[in-house]
Backbone bond lengths (Angstrom), bond angles and torsions (degrees), N, CA, C in turn:
res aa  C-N    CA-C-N  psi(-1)  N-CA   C-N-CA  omega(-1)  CA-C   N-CA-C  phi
1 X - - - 1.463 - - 1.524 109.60 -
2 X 1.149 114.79 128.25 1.457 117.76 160.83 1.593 126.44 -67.35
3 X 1.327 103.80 123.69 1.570 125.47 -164.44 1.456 113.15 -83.94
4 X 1.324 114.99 122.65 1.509 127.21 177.75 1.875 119.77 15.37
5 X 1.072 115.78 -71.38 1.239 167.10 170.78 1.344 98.06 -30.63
6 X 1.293 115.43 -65.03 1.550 127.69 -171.70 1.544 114.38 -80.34
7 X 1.709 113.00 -22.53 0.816 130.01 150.88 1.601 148.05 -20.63
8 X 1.371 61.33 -80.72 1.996 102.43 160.95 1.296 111.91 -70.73
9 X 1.467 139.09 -61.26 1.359 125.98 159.69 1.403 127.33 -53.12
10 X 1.422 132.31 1.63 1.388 121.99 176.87 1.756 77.98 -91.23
11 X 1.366 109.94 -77.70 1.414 113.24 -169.97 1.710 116.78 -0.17
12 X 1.465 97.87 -50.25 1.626 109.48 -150.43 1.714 87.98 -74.30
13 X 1.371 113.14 -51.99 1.412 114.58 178.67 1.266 145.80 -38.65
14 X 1.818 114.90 -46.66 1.130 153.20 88.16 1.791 89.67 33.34
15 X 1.476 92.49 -122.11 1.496 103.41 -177.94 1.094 136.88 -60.80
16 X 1.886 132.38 25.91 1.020 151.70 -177.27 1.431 95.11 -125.88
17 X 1.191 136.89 -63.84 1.647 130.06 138.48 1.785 114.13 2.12
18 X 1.488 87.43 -71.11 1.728 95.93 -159.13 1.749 106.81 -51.33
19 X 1.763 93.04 -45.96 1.915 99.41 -165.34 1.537 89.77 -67.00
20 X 1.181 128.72 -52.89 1.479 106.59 -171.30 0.994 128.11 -55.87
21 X 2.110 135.52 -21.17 1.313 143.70 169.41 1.134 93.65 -80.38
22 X 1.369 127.19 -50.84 1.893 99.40 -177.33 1.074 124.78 -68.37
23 X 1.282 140.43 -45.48 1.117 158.62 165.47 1.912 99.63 -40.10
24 X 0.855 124.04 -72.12 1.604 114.49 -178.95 1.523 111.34 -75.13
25 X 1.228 136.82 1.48 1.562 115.14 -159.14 2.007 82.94 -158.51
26 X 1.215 121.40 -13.38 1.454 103.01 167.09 1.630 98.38 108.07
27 X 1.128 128.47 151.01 1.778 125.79 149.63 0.903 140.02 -64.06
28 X 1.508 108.46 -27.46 1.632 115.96 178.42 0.985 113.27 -81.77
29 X 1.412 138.08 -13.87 1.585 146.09 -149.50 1.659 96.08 -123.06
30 X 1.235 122.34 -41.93 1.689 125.85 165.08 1.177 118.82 -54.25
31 X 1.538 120.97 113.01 1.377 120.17 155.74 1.450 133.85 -69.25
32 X 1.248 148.83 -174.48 1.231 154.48 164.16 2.071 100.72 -88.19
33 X 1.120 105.05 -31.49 1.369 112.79 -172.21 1.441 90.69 -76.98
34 X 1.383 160.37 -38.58 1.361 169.61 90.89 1.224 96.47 34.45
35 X 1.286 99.69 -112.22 1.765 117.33 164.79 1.864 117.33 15.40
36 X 1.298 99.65 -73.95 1.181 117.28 -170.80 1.853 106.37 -92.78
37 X 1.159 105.19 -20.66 2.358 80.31 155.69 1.066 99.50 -84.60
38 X 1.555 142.57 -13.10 1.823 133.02 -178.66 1.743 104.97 -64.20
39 X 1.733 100.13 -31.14 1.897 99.36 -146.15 1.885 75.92 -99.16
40 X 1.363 147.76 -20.91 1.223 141.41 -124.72 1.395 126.08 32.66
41 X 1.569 105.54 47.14 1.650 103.40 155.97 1.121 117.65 -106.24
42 X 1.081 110.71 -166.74 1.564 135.95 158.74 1.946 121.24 -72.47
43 X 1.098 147.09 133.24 1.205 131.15 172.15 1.178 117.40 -64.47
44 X 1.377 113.65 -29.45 1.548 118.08 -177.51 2.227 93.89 -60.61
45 X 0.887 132.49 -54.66 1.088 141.72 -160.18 1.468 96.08 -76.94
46 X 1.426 134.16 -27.16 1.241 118.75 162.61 1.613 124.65 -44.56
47 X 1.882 85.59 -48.22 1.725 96.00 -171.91 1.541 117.74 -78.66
48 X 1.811 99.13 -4.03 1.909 97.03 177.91 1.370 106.16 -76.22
49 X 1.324 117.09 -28.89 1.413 109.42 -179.69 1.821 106.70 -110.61
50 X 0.762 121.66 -17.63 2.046 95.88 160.51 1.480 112.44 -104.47
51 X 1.225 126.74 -8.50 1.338 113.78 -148.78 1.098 162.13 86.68
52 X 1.499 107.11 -47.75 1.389 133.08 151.69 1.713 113.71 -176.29
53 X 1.504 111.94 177.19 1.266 90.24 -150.18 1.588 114.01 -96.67
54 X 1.986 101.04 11.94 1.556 93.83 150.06 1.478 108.89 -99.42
55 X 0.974 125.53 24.58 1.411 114.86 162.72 1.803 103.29 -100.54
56 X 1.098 118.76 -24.19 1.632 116.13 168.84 2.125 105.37 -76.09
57 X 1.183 104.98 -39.61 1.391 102.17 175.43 1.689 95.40 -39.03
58 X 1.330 105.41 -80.65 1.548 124.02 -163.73 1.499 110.27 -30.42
59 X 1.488 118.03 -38.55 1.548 121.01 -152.43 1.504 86.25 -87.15
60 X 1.754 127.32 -25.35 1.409 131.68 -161.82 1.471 107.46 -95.36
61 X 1.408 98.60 -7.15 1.670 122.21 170.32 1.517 103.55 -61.14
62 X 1.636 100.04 -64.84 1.303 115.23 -158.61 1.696 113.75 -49.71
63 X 1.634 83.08 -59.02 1.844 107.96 -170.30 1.695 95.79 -47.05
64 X 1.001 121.05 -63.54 1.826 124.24 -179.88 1.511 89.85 -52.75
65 X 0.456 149.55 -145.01 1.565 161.52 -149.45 1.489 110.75 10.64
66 X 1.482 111.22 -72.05 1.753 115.97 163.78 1.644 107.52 -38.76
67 X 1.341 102.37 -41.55 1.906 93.66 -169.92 1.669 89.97 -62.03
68 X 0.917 125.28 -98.00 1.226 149.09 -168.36 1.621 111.19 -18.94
69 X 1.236 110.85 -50.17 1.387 121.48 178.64 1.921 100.03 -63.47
70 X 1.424 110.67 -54.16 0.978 102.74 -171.60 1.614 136.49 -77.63
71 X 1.257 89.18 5.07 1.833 118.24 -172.45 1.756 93.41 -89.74
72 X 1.233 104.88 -61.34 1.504 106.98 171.88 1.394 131.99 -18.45
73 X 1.766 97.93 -66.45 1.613 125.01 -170.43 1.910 90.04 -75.05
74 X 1.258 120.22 -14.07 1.466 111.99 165.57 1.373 135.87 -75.53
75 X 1.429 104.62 -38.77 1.583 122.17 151.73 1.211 115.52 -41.31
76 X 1.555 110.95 -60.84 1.458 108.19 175.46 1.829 140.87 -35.26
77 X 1.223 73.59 -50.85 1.409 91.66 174.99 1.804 142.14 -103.23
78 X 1.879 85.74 10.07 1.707 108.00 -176.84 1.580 112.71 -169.13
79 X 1.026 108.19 62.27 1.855 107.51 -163.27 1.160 103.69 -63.53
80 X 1.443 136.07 -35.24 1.457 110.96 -152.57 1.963 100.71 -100.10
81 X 1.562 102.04 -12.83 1.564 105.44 179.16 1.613 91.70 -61.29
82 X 1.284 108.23 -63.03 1.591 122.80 -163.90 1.570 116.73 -74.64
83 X 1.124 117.66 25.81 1.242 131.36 163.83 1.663 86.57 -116.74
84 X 1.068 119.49 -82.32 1.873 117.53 172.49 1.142 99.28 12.21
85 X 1.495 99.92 -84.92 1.470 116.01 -166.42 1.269 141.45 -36.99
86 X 1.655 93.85 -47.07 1.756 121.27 -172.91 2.225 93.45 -73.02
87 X 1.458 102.70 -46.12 1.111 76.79 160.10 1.545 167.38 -37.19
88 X 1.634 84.70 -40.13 1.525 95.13 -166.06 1.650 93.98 -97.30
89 X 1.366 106.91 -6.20 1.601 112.60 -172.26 1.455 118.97 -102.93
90 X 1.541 117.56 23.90 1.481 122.62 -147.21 1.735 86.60 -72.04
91 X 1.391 118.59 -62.04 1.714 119.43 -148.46 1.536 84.71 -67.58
92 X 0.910 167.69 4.98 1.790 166.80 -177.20 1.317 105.04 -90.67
93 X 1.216 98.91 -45.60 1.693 101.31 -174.82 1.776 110.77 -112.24
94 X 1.042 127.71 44.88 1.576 136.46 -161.07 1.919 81.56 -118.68
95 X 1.237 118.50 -58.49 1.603 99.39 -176.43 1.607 106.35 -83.04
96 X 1.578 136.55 -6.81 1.244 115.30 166.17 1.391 100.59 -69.79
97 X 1.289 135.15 -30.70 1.652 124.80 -165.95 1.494 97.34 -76.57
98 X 1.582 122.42 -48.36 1.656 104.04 168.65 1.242 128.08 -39.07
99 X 1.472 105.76 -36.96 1.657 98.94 -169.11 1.740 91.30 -74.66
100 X 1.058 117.98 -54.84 1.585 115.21 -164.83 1.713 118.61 -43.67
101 X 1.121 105.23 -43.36 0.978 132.81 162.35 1.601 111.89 -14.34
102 X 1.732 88.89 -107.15 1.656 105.65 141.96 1.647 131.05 -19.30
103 X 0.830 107.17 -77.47 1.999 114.31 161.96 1.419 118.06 -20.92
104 X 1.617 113.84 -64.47 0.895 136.44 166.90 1.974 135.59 -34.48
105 X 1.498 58.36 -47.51 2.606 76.44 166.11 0.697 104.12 -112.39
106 X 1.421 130.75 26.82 1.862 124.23 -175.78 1.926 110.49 -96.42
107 X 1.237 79.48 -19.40 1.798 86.52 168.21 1.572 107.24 68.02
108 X 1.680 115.31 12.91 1.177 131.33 147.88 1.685 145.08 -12.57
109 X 1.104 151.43 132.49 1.055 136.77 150.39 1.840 128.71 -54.43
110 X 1.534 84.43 -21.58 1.692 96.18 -172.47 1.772 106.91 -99.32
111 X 1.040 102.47 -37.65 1.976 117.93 149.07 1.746 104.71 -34.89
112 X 1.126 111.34 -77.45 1.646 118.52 177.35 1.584 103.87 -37.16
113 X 1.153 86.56 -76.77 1.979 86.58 -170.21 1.433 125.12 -43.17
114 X 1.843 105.16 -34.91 1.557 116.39 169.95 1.380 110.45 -30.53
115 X 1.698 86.49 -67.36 1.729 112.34 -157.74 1.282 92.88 -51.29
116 X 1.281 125.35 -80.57 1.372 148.15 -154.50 2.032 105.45 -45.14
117 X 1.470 110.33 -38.70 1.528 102.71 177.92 1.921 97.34 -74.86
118 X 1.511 121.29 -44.17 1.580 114.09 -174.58 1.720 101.03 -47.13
119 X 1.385 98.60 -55.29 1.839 89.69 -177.49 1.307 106.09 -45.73
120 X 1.777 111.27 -51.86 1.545 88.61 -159.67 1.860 104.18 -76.00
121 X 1.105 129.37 8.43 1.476 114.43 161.69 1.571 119.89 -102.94
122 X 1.302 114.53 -11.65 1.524 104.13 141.12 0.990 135.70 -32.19
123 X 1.805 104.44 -77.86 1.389 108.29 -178.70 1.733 122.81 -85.49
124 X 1.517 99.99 12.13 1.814 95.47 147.96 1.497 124.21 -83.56
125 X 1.568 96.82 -35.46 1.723 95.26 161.00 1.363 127.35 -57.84
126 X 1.277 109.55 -36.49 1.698 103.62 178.89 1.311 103.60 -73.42
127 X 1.107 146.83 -44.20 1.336 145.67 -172.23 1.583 102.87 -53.70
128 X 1.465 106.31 -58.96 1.345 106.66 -177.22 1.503 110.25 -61.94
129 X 0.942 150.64 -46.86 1.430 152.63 166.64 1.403 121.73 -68.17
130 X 0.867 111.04 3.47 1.663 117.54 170.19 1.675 100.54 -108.13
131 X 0.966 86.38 -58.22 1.935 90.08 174.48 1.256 119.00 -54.70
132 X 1.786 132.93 -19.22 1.387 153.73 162.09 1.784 118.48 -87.10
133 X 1.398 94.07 9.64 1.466 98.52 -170.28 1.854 126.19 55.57
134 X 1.138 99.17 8.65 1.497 99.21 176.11 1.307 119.42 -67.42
135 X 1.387 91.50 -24.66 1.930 97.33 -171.26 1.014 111.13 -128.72
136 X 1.479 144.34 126.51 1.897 143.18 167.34 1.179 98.45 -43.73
137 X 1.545 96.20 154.02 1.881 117.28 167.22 1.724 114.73 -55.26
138 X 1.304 141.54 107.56 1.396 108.16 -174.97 1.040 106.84 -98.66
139 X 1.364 121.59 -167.68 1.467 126.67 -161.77 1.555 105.31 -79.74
140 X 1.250 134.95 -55.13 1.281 130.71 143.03 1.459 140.98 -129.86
141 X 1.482 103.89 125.63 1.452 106.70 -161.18 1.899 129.20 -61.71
142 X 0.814 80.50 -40.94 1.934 105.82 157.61 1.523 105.26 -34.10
143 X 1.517 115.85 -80.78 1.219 132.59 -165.79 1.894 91.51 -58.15
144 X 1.409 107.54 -77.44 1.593 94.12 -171.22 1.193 128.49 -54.25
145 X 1.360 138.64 -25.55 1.716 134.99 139.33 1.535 121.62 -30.05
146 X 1.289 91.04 -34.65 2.004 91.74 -176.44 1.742 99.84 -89.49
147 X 0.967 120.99 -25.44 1.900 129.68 177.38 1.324 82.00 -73.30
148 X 1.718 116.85 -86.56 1.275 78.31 -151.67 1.928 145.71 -107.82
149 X 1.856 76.03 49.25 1.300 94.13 165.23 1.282 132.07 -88.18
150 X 1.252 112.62 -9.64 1.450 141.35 -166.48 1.643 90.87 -109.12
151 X 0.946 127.80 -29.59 1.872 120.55 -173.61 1.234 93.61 -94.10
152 X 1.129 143.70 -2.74 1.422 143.27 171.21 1.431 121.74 -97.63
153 X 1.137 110.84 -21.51 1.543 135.68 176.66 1.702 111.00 -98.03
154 X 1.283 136.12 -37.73 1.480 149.04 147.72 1.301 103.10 2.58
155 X 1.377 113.06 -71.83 1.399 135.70 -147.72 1.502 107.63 -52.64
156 X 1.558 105.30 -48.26 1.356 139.62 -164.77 1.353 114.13 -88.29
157 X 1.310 119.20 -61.54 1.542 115.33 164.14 1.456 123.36 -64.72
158 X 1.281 126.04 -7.53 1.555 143.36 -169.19 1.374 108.10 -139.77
159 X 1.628 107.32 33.46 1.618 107.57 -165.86 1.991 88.36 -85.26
160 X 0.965 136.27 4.08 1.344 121.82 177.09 1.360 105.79 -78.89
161 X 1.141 107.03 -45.31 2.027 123.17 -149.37 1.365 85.48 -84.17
162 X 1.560 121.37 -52.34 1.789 114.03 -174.10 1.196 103.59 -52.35
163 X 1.621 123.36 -24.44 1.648 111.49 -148.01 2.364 89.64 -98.30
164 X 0.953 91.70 -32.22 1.988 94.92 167.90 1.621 86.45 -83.44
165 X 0.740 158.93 -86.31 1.903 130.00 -139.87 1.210 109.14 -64.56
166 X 1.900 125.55 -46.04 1.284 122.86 175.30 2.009 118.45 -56.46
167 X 1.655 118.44 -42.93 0.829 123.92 172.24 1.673 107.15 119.79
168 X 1.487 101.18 -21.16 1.713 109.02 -164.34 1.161 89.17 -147.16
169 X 1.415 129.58 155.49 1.299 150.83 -154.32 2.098 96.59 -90.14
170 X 1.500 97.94 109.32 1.461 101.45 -179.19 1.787 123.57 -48.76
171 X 1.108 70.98 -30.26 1.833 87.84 175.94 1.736 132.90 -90.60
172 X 1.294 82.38 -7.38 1.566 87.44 156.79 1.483 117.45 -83.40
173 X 1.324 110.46 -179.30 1.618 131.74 -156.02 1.677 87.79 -67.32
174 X 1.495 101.51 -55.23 1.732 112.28 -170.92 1.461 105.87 -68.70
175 X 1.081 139.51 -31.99 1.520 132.35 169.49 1.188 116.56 -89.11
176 X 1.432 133.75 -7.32 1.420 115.01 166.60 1.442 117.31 -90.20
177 X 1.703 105.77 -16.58 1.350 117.23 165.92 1.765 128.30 -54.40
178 X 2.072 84.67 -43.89 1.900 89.06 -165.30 1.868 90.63 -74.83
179 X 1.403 116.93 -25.18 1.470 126.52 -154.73 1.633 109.01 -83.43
180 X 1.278 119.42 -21.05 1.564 132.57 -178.80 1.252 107.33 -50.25
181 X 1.412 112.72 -83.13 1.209 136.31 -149.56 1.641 102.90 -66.29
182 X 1.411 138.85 -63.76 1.242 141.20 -168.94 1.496 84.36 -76.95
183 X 1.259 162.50 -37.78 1.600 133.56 167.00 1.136 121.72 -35.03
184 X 1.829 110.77 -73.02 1.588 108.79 163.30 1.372 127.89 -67.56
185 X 1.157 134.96 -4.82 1.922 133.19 125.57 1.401 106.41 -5.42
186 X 1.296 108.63 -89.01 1.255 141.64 -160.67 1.604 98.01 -45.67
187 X 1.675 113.45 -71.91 1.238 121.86 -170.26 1.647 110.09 -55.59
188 X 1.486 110.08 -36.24 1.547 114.10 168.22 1.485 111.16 -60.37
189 X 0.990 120.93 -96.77 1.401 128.20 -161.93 1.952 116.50 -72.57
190 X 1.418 113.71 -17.52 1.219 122.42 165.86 1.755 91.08 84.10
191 X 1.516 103.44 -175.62 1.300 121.18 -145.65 2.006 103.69 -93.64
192 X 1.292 91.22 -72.02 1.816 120.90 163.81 1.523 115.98 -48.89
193 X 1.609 104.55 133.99 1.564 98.06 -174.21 1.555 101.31 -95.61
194 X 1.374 125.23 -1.09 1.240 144.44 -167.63 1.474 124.13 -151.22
195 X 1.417 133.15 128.27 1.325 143.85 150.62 1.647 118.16 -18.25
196 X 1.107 115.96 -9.62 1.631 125.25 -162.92 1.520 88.43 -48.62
197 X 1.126 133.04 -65.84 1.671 154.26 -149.50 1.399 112.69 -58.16
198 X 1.523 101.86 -69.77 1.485 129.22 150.04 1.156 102.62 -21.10
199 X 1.255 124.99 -96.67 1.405 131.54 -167.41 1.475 123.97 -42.88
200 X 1.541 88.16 -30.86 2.066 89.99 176.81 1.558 114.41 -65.57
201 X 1.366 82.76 -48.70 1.691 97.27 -169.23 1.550 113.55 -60.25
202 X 1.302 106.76 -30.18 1.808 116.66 -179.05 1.709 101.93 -66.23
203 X 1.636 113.75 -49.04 1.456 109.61 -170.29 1.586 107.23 -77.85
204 X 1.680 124.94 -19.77 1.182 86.46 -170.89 1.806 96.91 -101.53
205 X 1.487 117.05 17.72 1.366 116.53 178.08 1.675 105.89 -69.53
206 X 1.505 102.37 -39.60 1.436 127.68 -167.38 1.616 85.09 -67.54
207 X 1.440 133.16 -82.54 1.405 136.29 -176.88 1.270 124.97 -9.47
208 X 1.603 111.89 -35.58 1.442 124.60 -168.26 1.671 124.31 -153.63
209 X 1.778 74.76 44.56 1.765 89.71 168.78 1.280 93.45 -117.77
210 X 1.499 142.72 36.81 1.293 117.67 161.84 1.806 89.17 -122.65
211 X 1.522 107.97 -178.89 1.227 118.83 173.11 2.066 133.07 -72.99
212 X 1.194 111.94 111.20 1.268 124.49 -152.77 1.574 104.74 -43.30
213 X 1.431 133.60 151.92 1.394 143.16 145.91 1.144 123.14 -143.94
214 X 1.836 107.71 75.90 1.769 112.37 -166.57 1.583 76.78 -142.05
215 X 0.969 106.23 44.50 2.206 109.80 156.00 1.641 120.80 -71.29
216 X 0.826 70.40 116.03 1.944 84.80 168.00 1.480 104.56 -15.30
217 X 1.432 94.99 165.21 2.090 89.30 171.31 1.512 123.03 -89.10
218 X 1.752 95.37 -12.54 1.637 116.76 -172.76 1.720 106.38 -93.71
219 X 1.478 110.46 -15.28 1.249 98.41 167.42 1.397 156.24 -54.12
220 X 1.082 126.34 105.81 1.473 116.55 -156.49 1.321 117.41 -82.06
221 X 1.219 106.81 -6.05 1.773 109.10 153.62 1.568 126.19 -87.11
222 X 1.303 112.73 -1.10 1.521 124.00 -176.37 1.436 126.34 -54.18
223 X 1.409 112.63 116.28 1.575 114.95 163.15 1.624 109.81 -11.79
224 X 1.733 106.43 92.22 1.690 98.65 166.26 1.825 121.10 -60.85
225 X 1.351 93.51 155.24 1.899 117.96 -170.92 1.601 91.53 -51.12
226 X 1.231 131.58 166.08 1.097 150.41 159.53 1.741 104.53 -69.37
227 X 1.154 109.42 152.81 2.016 91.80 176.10 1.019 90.34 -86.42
228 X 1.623 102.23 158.88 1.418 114.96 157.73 1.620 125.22 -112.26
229 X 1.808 112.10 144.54 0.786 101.52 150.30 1.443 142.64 72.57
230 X 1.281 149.09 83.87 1.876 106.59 179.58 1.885 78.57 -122.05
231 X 2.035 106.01 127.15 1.119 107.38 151.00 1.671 137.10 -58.56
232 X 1.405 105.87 149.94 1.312 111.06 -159.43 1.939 92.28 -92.83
């Protein structure tokens, strides 16, 4: 009989197999017969331990999600170790970003929840770093958690198009290197050498937040004249 242990290591294999065939070649197009010459099993032994192969999707759901979620809450609390890290760890995590990828446009239930815990560790980071003075008050915190949760995610769901405009694959060792530094540039010192922009956008937001009265003169719904007047 196979002992606990061995168990657990086919399992992991199994579903380290699976994210890398889905993740590069899609779910619908991956077999279980696939699957299992990637892990060196048997298919029958695929299905003793998931069931079937949306029940292995689901478990490959999970594992991406914990990674990811939990890589996050690591940033938070150690950026430059956990940049270290991601460095030296790029080809390890090249098929979790496929699968995410994928996940991500899958229009999923487990897609939703992804997204929805990164937001909510966004905007625990901003809280925490605003409250530490690392970061200014911005105008609204909501909105910039959802930016730049989505500019963090870009890379990955649009890792083709980044990888033709950048020239070299963003996610390699050499593109997260040239790509680091002028990102947090940006986030440091911002884009504009001046308020000019800001300021436009505030007056003409102000201009046309009330209700319009630039009707025709023939309109018969038109803002009526003020009265005028009665001569004496």
């Amino acid at each position: 009989m196979r002992s606990a242990s061995e168990d657990l290591s086919t399992r992991a294999r199994i579903r380290d197999a699976a994210v890398a065939l889905f993740g590069r070649d899609g779910f619908g197009t991956t077999t279980v017969r696939a699957i299992a010459a990637a892990a060196d099993v048997s298919p029958g032994l695929v299905l003793h331990h998931f069931g079937s192969k949306d029940g292995l999707r689901q478990a490959c759901d999970r594992y991406v999600v914990e990674e990811f979620v939990g890589r996050k809450d690591e940033m938070t609390r150690d950026a430059t170790s956990a940049i270290a890290r991601w460095l030296a760890d790029v080809d390890r995590f090249h098929p979790l970003i496929d699968y995410l990828a994928r996940m991500l446009s899958s229009g999923t239930t487990a897609a939703d929840e992804l997204f929805d815990a990164l937001l909510t560790g966004t905007s625990r980071m901003l809280d925490e770093q605003i409250a530490a003075g690392i970061m200014r008050e911005p105008e609204d915190r909501d909105i910039l958690a959802l930016y730049l949760t989505l500019h963090g995610l870009a890379p990955l769901v649009m890792r083709r198009q980044v990888t033709r405009g950048l020239g070299l694959d963003q996610l390699s060792e050499e593109g997260i290197r040239r790509s680091t530094i002028p990102i947090l540039d940006l986030y440091t010192h911002g884009l504009y050498s001046d308020d000019r922009m800001l300021v436009a956008a505030r007056e003409a937001l102000t201009r046309t937040s009330g209700p319009r009265s630039d009707k025709g003169e023939n309109d018969p719904n038109q803002d009526p004249d003020p009265p005028r007047p009665r001569r004496s």
